[in-house]
PASEBA-1860 file (N, C-alpha, C; in nm, 3 decimals):
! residues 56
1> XXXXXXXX> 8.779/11.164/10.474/8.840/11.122/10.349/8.971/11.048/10.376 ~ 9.039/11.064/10.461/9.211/11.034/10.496/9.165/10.880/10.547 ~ 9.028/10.844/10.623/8.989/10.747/10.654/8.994/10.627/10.535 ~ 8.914/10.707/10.471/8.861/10.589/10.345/8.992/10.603/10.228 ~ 9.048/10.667/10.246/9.181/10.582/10.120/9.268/10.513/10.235 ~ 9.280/10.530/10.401/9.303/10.398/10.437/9.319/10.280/10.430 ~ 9.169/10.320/10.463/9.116/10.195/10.401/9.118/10.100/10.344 ~ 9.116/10.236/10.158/9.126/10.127/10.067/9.264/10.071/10.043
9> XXXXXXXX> 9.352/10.161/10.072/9.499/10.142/10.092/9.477/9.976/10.178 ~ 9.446/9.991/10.299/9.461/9.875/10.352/9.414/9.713/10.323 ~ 9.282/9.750/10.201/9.226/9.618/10.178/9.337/9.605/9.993 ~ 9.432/9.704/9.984/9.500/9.635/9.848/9.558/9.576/9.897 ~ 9.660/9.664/9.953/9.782/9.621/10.036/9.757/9.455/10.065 ~ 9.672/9.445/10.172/9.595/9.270/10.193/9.579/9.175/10.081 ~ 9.554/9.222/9.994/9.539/9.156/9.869/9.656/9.153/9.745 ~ 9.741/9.222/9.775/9.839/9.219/9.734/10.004/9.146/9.821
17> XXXXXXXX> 9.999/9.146/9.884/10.112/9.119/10.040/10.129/8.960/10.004 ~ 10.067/8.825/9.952/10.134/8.762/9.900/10.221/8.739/9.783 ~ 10.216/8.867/9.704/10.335/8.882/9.588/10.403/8.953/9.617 ~ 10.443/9.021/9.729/10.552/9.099/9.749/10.679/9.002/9.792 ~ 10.751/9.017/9.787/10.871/8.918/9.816/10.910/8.866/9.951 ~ 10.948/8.769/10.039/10.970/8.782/10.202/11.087/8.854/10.206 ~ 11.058/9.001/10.293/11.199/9.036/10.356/11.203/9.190/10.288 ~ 11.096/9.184/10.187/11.104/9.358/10.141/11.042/9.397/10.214
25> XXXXXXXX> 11.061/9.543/10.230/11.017/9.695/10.314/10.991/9.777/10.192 ~ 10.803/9.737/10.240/10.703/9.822/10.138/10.659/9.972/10.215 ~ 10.707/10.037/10.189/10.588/10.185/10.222/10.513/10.252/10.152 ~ 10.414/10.279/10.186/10.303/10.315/10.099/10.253/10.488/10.159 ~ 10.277/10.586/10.041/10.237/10.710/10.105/10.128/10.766/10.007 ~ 10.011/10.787/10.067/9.945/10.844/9.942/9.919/10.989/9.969 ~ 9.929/11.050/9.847/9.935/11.178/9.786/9.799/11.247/9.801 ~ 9.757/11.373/9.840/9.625/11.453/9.850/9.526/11.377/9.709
33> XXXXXXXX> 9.618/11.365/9.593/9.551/11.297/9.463/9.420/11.197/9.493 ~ 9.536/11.112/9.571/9.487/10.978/9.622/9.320/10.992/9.715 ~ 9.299/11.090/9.732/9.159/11.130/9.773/9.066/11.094/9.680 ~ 9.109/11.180/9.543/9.007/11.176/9.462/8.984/11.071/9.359 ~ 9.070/10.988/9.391/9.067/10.817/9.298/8.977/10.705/9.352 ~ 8.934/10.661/9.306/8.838/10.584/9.308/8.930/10.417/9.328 ~ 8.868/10.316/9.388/8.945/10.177/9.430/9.030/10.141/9.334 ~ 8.976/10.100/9.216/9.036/10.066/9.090/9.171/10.118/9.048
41> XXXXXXXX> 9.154/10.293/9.063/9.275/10.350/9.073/9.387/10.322/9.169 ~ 9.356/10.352/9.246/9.443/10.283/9.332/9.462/10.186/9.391 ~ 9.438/10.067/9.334/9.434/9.917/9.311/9.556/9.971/9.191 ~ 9.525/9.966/9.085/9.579/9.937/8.958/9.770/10.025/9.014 ~ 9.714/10.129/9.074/9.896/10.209/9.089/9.973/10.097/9.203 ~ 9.899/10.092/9.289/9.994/9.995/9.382/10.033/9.832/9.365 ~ 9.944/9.803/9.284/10.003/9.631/9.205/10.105/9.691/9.124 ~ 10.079/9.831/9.051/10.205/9.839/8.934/10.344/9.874/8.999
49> XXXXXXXX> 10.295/9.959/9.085/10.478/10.001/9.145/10.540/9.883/9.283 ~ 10.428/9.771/9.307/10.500/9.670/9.384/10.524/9.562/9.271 ~ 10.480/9.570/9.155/10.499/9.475/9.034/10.678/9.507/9.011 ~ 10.698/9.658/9.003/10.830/9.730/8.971/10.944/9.693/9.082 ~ 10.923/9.700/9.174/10.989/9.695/9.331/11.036/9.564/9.409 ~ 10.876/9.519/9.429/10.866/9.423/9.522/10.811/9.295/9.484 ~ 10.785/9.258/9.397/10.752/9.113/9.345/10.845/9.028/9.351 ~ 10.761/8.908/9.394/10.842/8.791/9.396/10.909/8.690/9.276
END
């Protein structure tokens, strides 16, 4: 399981990383939660809190 929200962690992140700004320091920690969410979910939380943070 720790594999596959990797994962999916890793293919947002990718898909998201040209709207983050040059020069911010993104970390990304996911929560036991984060197991039981499905892509979408956690697609939709990490565009919103790098929308808050780190957008360009």
């Amino acid at each position: 399981m720790r594999n596959t929200v990797r994962r999916r962690l890793k293919a947002i992140c990718a898909e998201a990383l040209p709207d983050v700004r040059t020069g911010a320091d993104v970390v990304i920690r996911a929560l036991p939660a984060a197991a039981s969410a499905d892509f979408a979910t956690l697609r939709a939380e990490v565009v919103r809190c790098l929308e808050r943070k780190a957008a360009a």
